[in-house]
SELUMMI-976009 format. One record per residue (C-alpha): residue number from 1; residue in one letter; x, y, z. Coordinates in steps of 0.2 Angstrom, whole numbers, plus 5000, padded with zeros to 4 digits. Example, Ala and Ser with C-alpha at 12.3 -4.5 7.8 and 13.67 -1.06 7.14 Angstrom:
2
<1; A; <5062; 4978; 5039>>
<2; S; <5068; 4995; 5036>>
This chain:
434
<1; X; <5000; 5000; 5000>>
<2; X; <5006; 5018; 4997>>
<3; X; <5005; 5027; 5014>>
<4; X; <4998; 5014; 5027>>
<5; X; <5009; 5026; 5038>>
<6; X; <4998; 5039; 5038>>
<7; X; <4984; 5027; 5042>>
<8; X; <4979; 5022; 5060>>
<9; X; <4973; 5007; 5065>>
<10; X; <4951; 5011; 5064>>
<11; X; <4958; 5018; 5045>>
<12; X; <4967; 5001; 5038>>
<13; X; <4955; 4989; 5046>>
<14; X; <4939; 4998; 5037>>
<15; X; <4953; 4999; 5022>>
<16; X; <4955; 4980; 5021>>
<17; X; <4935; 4979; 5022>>
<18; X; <4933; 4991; 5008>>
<19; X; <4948; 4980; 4996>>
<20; X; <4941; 4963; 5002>>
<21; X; <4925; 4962; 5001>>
<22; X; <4909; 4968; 4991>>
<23; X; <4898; 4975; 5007>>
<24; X; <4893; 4991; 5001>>
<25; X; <4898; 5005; 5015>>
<26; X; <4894; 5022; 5021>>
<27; X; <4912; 5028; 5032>>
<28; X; <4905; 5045; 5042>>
<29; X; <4914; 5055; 5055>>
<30; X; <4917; 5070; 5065>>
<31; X; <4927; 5083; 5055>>
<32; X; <4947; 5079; 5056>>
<33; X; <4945; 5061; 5057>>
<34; X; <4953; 5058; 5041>>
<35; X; <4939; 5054; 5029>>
<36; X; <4949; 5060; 5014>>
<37; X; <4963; 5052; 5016>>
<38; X; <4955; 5037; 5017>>
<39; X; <4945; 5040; 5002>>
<40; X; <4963; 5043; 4993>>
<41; X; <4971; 5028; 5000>>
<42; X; <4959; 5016; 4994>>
<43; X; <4959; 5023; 4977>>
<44; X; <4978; 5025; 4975>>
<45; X; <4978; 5006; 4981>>
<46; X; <4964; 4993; 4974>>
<47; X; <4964; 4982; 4964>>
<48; X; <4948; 4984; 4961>>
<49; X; <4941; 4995; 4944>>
<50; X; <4934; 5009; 4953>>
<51; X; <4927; 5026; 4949>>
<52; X; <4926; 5042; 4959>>
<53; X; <4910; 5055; 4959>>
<54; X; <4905; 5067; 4969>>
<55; X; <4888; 5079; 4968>>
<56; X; <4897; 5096; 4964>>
<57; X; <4909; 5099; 4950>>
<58; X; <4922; 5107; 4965>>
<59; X; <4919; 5092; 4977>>
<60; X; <4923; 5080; 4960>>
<61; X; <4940; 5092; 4957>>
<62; X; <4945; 5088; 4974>>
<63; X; <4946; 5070; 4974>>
<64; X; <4951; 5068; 4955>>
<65; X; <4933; 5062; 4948>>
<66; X; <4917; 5067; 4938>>
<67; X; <4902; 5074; 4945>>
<68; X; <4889; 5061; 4950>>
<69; X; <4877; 5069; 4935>>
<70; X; <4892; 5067; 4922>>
<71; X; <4898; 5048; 4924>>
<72; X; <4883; 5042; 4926>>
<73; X; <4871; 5055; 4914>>
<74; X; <4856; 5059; 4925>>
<75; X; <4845; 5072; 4920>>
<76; X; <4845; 5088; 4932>>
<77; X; <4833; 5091; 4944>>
<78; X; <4818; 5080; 4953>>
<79; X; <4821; 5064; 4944>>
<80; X; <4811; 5054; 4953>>
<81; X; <4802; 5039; 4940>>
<82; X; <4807; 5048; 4927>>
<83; X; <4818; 5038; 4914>>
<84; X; <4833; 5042; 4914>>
<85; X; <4837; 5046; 4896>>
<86; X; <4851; 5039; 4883>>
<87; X; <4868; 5036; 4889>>
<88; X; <4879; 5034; 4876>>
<89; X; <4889; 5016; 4875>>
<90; X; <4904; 5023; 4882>>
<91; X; <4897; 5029; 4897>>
<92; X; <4889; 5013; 4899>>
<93; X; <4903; 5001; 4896>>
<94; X; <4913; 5011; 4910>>
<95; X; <4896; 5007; 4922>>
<96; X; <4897; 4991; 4917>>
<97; X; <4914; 4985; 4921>>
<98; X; <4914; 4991; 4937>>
<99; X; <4918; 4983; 4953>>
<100; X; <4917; 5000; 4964>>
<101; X; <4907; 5016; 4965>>
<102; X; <4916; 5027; 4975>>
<103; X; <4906; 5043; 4981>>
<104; X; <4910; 5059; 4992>>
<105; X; <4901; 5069; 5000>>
<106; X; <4886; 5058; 4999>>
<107; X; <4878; 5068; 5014>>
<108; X; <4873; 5083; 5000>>
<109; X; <4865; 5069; 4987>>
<110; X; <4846; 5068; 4989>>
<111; X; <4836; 5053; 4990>>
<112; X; <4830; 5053; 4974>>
<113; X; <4846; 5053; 4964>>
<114; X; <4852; 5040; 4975>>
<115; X; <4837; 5028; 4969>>
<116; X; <4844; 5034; 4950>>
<117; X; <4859; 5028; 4953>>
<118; X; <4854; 5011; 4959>>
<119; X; <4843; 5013; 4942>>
<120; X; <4857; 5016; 4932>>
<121; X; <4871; 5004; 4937>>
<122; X; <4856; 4989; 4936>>
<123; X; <4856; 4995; 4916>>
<124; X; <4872; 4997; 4915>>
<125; X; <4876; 4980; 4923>>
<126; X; <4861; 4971; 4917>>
<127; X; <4857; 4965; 4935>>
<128; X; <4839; 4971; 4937>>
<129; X; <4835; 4965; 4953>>
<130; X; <4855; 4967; 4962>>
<131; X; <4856; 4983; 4974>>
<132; X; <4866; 4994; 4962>>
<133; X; <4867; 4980; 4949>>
<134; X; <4880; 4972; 4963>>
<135; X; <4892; 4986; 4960>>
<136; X; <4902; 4987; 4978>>
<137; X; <4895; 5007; 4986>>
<138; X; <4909; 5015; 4994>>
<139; X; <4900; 5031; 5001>>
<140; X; <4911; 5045; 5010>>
<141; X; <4901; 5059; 5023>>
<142; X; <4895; 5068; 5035>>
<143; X; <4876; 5072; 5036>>
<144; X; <4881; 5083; 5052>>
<145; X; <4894; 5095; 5040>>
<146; X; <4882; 5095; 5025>>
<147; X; <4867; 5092; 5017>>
<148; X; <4857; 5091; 5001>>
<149; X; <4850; 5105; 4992>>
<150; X; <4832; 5107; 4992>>
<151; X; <4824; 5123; 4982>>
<152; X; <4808; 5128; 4978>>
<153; X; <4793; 5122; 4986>>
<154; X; <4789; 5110; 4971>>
<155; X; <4806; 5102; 4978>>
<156; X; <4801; 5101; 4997>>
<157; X; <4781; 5094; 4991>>
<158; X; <4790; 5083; 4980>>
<159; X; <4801; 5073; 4993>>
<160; X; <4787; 5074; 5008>>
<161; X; <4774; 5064; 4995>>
<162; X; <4787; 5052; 4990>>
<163; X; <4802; 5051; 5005>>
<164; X; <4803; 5052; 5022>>
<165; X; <4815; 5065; 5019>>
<166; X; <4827; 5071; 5005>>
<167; X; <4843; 5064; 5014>>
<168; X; <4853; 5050; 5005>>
<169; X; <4850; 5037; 5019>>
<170; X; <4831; 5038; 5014>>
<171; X; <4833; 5033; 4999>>
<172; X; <4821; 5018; 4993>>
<173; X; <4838; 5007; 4988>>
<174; X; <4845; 5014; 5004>>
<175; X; <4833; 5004; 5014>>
<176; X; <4831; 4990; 5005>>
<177; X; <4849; 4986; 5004>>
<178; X; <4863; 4981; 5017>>
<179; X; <4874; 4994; 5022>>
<180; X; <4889; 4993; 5033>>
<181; X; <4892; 5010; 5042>>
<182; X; <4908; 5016; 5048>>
<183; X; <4912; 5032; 5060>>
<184; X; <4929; 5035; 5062>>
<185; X; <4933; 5042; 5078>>
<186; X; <4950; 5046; 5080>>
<187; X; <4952; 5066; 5077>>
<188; X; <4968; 5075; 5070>>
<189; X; <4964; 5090; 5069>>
<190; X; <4961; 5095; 5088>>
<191; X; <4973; 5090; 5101>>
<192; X; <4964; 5097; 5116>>
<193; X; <4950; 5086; 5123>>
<194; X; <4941; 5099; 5129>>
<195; X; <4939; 5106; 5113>>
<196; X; <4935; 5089; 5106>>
<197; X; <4920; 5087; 5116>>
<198; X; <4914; 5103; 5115>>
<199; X; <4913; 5100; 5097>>
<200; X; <4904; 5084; 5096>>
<201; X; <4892; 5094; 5106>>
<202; X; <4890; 5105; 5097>>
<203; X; <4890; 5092; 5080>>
<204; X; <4873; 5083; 5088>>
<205; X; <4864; 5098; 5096>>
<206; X; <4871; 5095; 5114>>
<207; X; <4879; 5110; 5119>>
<208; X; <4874; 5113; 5137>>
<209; X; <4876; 5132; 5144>>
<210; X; <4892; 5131; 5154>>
<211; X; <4900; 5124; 5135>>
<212; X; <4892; 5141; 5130>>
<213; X; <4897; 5153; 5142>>
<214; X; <4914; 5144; 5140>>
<215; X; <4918; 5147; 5122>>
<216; X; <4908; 5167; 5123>>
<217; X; <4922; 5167; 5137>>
<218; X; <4937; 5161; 5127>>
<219; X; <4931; 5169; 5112>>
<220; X; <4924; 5185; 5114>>
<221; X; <4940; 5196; 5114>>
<222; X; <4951; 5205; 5099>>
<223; X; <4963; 5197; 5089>>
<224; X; <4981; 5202; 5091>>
<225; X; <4980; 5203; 5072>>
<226; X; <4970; 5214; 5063>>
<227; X; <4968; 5205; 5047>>
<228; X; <4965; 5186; 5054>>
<229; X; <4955; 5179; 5044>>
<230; X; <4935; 5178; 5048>>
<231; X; <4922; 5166; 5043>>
<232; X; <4906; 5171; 5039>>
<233; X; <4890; 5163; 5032>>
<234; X; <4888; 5175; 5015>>
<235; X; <4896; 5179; 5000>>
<236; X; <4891; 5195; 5000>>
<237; X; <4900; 5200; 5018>>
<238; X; <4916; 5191; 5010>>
<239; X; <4916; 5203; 4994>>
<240; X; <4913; 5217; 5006>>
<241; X; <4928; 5214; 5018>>
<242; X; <4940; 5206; 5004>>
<243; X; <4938; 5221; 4993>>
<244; X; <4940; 5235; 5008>>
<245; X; <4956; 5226; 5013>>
<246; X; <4962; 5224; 4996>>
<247; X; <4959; 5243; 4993>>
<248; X; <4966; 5249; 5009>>
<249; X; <4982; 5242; 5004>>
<250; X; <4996; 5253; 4994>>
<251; X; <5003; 5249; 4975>>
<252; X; <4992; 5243; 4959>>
<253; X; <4983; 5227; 4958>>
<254; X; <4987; 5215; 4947>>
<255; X; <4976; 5201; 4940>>
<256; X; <4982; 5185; 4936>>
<257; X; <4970; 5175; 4921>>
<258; X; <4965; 5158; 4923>>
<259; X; <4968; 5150; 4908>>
<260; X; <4956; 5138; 4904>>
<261; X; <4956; 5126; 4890>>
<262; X; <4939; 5113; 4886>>
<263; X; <4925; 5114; 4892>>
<264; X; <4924; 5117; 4914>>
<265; X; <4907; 5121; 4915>>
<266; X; <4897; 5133; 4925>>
<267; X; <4908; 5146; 4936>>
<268; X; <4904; 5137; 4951>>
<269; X; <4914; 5123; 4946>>
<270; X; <4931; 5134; 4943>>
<271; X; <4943; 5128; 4957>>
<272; X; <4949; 5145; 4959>>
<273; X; <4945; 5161; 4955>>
<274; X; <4945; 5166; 4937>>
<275; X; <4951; 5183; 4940>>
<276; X; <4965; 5184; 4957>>
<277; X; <4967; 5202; 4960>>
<278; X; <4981; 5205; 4972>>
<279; X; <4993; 5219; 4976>>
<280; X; <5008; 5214; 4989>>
<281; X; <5001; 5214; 5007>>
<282; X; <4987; 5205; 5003>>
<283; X; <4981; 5191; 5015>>
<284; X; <4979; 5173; 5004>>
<285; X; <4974; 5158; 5009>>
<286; X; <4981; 5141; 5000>>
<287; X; <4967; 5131; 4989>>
<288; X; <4980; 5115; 4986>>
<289; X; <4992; 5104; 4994>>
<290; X; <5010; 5109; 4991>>
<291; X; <5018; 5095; 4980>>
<292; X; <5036; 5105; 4977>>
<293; X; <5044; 5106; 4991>>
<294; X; <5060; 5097; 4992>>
<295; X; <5060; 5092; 5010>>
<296; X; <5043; 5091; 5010>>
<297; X; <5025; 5102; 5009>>
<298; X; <5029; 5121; 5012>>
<299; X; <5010; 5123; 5014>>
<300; X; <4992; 5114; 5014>>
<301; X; <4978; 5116; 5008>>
<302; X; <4970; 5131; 5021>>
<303; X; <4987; 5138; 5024>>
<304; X; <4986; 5157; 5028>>
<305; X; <4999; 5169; 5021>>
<306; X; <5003; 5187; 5015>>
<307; X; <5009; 5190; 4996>>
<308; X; <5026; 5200; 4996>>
<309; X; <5029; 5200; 4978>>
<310; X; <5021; 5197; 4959>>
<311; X; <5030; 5193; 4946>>
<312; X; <5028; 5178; 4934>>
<313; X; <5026; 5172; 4950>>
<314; X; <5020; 5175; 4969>>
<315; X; <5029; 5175; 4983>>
<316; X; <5021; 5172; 4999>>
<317; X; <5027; 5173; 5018>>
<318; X; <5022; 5158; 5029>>
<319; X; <5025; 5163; 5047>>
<320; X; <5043; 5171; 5041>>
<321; X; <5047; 5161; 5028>>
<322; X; <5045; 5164; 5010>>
<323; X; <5039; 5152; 4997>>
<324; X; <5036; 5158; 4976>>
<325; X; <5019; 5152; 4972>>
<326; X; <5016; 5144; 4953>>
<327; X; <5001; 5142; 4942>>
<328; X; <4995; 5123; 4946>>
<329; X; <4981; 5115; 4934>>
<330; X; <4964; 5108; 4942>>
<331; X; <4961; 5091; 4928>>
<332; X; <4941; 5087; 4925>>
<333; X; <4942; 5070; 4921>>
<334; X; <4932; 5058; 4910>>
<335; X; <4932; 5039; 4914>>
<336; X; <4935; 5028; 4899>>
<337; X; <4933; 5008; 4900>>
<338; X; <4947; 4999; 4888>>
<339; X; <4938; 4981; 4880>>
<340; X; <4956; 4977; 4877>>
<341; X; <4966; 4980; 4890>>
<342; X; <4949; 4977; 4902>>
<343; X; <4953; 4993; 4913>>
<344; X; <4947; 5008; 4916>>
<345; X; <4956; 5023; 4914>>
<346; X; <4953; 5043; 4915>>
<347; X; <4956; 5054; 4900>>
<348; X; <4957; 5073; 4905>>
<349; X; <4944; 5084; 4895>>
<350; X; <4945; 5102; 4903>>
<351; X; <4961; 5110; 4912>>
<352; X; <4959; 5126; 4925>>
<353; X; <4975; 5134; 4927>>
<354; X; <4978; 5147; 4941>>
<355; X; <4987; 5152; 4956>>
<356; X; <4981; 5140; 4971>>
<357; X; <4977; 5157; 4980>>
<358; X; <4962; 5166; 4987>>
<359; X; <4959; 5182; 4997>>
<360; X; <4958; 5176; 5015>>
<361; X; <4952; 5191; 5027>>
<362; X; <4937; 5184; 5024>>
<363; X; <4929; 5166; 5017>>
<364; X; <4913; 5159; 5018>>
<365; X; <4910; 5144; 5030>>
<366; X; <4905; 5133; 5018>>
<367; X; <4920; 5136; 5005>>
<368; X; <4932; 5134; 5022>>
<369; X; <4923; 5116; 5021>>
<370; X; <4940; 5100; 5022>>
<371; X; <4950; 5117; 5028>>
<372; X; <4960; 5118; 5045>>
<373; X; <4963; 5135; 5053>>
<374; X; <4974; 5140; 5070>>
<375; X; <4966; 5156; 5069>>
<376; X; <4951; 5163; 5066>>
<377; X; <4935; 5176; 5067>>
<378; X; <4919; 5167; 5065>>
<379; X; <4905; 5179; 5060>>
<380; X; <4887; 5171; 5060>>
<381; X; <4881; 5186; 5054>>
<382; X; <4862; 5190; 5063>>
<383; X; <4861; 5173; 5067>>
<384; X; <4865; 5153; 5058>>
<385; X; <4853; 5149; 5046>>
<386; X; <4858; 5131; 5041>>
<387; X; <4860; 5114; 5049>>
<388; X; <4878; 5110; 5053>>
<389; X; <4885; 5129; 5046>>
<390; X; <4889; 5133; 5067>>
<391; X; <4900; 5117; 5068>>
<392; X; <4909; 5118; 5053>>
<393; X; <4918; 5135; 5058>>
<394; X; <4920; 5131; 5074>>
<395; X; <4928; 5114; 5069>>
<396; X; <4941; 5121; 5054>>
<397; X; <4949; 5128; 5072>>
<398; X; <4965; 5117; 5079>>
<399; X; <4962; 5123; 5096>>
<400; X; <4950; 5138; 5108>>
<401; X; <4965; 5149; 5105>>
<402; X; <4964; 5151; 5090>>
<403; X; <4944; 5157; 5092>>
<404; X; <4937; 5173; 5091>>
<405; X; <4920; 5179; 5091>>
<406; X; <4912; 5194; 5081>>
<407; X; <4898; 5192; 5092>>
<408; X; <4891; 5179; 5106>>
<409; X; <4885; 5162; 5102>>
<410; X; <4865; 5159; 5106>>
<411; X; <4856; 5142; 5108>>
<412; X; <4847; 5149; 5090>>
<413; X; <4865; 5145; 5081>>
<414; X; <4868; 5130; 5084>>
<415; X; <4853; 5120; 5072>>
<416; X; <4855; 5101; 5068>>
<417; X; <4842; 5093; 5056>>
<418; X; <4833; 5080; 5065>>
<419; X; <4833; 5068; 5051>>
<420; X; <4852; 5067; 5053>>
<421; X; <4847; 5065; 5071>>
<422; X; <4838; 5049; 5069>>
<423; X; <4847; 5043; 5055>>
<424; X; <4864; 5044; 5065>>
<425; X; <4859; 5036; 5081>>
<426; X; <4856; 5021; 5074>>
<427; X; <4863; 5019; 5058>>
<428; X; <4857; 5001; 5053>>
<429; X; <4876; 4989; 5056>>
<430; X; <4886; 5004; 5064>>
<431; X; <4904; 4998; 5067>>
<432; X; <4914; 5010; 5078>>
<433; X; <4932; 4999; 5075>>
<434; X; <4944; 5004; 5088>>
């Protein structure tokens, strides 16, 4: 294996189950318990012909796969009965020869398209009455972090006619079908128990008022430095603080291009912003791992620094130390199946080239989703307005040091969906390995 180092012991046992047998899996837990390494472990290792999705174009970027809607062409919106319309025999033959169907981020796919999937790989596999067409589901998550998207009233009356909710785990198939689930619970990211549990209070809706008082406590105060980064819940406060810091600062802004070749799809998919505007001063934050560092990563993905130069390159100082910044490409990838060869391979069909940099005095929650922080203001704004949104900023943090509050947190913050609720205390063959 590539890296069973980095693995601990919960990791490689659910690992070997994922590589020897068939059992289709959900593997859940808290944020920093190392969900995407494991995801990238099993991929780099099996021998298994696998294929990689995820619901959005950036969550597919990140793991190095297609969009759940492009692999397996499903039409867009409600699908519900619907047929599912042509595939062409390409896309099919990949389906077919499958003996995996890895998906990430499973908690934001909605019961119906769950049930089209099942749909699809019976087609494709010609296995009409196999769960999946007896391709093995390998289904990465966490419903606490994030959920499915669910607009418009048609939406909401659609699912509570045909669902007990929208959620993935109330899917027809879902239920009908053996699944094995996994929460890992060994966390990385925070070393301080105290912390620790005051997050997975806060995760599950248990937060009692002494945790309360005790993070207003820690929290409330001004940071030694005034352009720490803040998390807040909009957009339109990050464009507000972004562009007055950018502004304040000396010198002419320069814009790096993306350049972009093929076909990348809606803006929200780009990776990275299409226009970077920075000027030397500015606060960035990094959007990939390093991979060119000699002796190792000189940043991850999340790092916080200032630019100090921009040239053909940027230069960035990290704590004191400076590192020169390249252009990186972002691949969207196509899977191919080979009759003669009998694998499956990935052709790229769209390149996004930019600087791995963002502004970062502010950032939305939800884009500093997979990110960890030492230092940060979180901003809820007049109050949270979605389930999970709360424990995602609080959780990018590596310790209470490193918070600080723009304004008190209320019981009214803190919301968790009850159907996650339900669903995660007693998720039908929870293993919790040790």
């Amino acid at each position: 294996m590539s890296d069973l180092v980095s693995l601990n012991p919960q990791q490689r046992e659910i690992l070997q189950g994922m590589e020897d047998t068939l059992d289709h899996l959900f593997i859940t837990g808290r944020a920093g318990t190392g969900k995407t390494t494991l995801l990238h472990e099993f991929v780099a290792t099996t021998a298994k012909r696998v294929a990689v999705c995820a619901p959005t174009g950036v969550a597919a970027l990140a793991i190095g796969g297609q969009t759940i809607h492009s692999l397996l062409r499903l039409p867009l919106g409600i699908i519900g009965d619907r047929e599912l319309g042509f595939i062409p025999k390409e896309s099919l033959a990949v389906l077919a020869n499958l003996d995996a169907l890895v998906i990430d981020e499973v908690s934001m796919v909605s019961a119906d398209v769950v049930d089209a999937i099942d749909r699809r790989l019976r087609q494709a596999k010609r296995r009409r009455n196999s769960p999946f067409g007896g391709i093995q589901m390998v289904m990465f998550g966490d419903p606490y972090q994030l959920s499915p998207v669910v607009s418009g009233q048609a939406e909401k009356a659609y699912f509570l006619d045909h669902y007990r909710s929208s959620w993935f785990f109330d899917a027809k198939v879902w239920l009908n079908t053996e699944m094995t689930t996994f929460e890992l619970d060994t966390i990385h990211r925070q070393a301080d128990g105290e912390f620790r549990a005051v997050l997975n209070a806060l995760r599950e809706g248990r937060m009692d008022p002494e945790m309360g008082r005790m993070l207003n406590e820690r929290g409330m105060r001004e940071p030694d430095d005034p352009e720490l980064i803040t998390l807040t819940t909009t957009n339109a406060s990050v464009t507000r603080i972004n562009s007055i810091a950018l502004e304040r600062l000396e010198g002419k802004a320069k814009i790096a291009h993306a350049d972009i070749e093929g076909d990348f799809g809606s803006t929200s998919a780009y990776p990275a912003d299409e226009q970077l505007v920075l000027k030397p001063g500015a606060r960035v934050m990094f959007l990939r791992n390093d991979t060119a560092g000699p002796d190792g990563p000189r940043f991850v993905n999340g790092t916080i620094g200032t630019v100090t130069k921009i040239t053909d390159t940027v230069g960035v100082d990290i704590d004191g130390e400076g590192v020169l910044v390249e252009p990186v490409t972002w691949e969207k990838i196509r899977y191919e199946y080979s009759p003669a060869t009998k694998t499956i391979s990935h052709d790229v069909v769209a390149e996004f080239t930019q600087f791995p940099l963002r502004l970062a005095w502010a950032v939305t929650i939800h884009k500093a989703q997979g990110k960890t922080l030492d230092a940060a203001v979180i901003d809820l704004g007049q109050r949270a307005f979605a389930p999970g949104q709360t424990y995602v900023a609080f959780s990018r943090l590596t310790s209470l040091d490193g918070l600080y509050l723009k304004r008190p947190l209320s019981p009214s913050d803190i919301i968790v969906d009850q159907d996650v609720l339900r669903f995660m205390s007693n998720p039908r063959g929870t293993n919790r390995l040790i």
